[in-house]
Backbone bond lengths (Angstrom), bond angles and torsions (degrees), N, CA, C in turn:
res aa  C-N    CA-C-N  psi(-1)  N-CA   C-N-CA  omega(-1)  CA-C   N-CA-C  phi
1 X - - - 1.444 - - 1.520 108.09 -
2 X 1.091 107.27 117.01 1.600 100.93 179.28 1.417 108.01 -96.39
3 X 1.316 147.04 -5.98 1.623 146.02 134.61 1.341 128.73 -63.77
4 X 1.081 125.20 85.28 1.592 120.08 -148.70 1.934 84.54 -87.62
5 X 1.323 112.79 3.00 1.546 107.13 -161.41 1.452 86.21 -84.31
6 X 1.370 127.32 -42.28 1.465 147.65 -160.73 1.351 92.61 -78.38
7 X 1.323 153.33 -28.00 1.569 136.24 172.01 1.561 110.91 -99.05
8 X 1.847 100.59 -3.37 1.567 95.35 161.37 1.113 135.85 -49.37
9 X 2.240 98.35 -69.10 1.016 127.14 168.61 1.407 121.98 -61.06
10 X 1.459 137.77 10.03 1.575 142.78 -175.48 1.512 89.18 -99.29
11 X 1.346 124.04 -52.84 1.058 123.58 169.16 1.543 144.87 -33.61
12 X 1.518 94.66 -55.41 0.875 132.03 -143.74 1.674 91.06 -97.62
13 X 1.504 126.99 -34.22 1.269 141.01 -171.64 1.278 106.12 -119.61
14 X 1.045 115.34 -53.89 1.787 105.35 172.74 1.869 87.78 136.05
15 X 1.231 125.32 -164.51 1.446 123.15 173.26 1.904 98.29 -166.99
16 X 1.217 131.44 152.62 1.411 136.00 -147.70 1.733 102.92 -167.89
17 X 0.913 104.18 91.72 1.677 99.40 169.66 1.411 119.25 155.09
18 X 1.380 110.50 -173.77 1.598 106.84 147.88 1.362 125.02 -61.99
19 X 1.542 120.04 145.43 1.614 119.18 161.60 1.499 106.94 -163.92
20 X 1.312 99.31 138.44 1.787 119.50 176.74 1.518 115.53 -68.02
21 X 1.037 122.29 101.68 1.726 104.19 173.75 1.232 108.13 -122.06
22 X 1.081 136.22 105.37 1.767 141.66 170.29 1.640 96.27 104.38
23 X 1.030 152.51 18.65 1.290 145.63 -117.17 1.569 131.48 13.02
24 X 1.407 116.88 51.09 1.239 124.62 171.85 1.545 103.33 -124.47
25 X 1.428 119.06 147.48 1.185 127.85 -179.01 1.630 122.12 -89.94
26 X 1.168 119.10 136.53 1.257 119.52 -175.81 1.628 115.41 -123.92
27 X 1.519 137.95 127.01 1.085 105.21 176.14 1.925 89.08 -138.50
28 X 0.970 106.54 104.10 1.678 112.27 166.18 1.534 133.83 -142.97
29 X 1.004 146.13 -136.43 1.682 159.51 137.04 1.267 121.67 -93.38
30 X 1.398 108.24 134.62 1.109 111.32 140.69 1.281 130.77 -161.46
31 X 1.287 106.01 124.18 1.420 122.46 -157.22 1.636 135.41 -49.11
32 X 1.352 127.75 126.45 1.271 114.28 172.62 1.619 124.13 -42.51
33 X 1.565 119.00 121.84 1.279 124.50 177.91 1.262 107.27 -87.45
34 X 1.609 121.35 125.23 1.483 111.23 153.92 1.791 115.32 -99.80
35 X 1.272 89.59 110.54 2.118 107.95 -169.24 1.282 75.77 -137.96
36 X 1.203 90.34 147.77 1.596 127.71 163.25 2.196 122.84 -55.00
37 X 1.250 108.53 155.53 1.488 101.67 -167.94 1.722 105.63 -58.95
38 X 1.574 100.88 -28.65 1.628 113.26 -168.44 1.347 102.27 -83.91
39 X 1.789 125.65 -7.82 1.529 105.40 -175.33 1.236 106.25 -103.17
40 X 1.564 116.91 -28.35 1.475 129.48 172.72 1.691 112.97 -66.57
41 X 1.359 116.95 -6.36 1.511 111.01 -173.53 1.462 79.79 -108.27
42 X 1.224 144.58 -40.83 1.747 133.28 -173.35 1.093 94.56 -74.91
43 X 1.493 144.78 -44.11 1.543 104.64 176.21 1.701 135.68 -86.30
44 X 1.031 96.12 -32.40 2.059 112.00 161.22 1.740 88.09 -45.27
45 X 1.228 145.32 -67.26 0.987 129.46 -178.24 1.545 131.15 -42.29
46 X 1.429 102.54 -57.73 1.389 131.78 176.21 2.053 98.00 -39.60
47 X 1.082 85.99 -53.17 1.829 103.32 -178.59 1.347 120.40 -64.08
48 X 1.390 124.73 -36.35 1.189 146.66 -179.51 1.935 105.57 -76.24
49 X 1.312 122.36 -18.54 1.135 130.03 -169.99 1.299 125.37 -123.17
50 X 1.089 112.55 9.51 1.280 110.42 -154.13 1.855 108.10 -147.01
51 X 1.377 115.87 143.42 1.580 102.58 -156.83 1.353 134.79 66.84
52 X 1.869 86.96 25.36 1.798 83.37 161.74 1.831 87.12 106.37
53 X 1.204 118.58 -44.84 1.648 98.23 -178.29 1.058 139.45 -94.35
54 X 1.526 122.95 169.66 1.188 116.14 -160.51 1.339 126.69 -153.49
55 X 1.495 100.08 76.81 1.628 133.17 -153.97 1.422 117.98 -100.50
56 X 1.371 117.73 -23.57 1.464 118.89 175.35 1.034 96.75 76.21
57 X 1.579 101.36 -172.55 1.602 109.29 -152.21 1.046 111.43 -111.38
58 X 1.620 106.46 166.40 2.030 109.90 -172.21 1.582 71.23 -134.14
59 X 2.016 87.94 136.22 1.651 120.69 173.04 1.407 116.40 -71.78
60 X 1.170 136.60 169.13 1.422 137.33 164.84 1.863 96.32 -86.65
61 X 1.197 119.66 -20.05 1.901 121.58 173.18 0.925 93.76 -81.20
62 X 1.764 160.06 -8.42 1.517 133.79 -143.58 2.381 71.48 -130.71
63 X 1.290 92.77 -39.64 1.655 88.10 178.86 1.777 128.50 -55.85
64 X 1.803 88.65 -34.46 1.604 115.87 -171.17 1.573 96.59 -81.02
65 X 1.459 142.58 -42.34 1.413 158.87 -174.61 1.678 103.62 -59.85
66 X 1.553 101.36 -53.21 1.530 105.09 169.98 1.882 136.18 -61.37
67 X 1.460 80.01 -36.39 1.380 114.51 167.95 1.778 110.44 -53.47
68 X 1.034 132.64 -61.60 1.204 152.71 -112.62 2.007 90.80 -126.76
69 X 1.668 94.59 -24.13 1.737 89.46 172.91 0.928 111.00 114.42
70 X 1.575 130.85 0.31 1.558 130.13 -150.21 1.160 104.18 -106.83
């Protein structure tokens, strides 16, 4: 993911619909999480690293910034 702001807010809001990822289609739920700024930045990370990728890290401030509307 190269928008780590965009797997904030999925998180952070939940996500509902169709969506393309790799060119495969997806159409399901998934639910708004209420986790903390520090649990949502350890796993967006966790995700970002793992299986081959190599995305670096998302802050619990870049989670709280999203949060907050910015």
């Amino acid at each position: 993911m190269k928008r780590p702001d965009k797997g904030i807010g999925i998180v952070l809001h939940g996500l509902q619909g169709s969506i393309t990822v790799n060119g495969h289609n997806y159409n399901g739920v998934m639910p708004q999480l209420m986790l903390s700024d520090d649990d949502i930045a350890n796993i967006l990370t966790h995700e970002r690293n793992s299986w081959g990728n190599k995305g670096g890290i998302v802050t619990a401030a870049e989670v709280a910034k999203k949060r907050a509307g910015e």
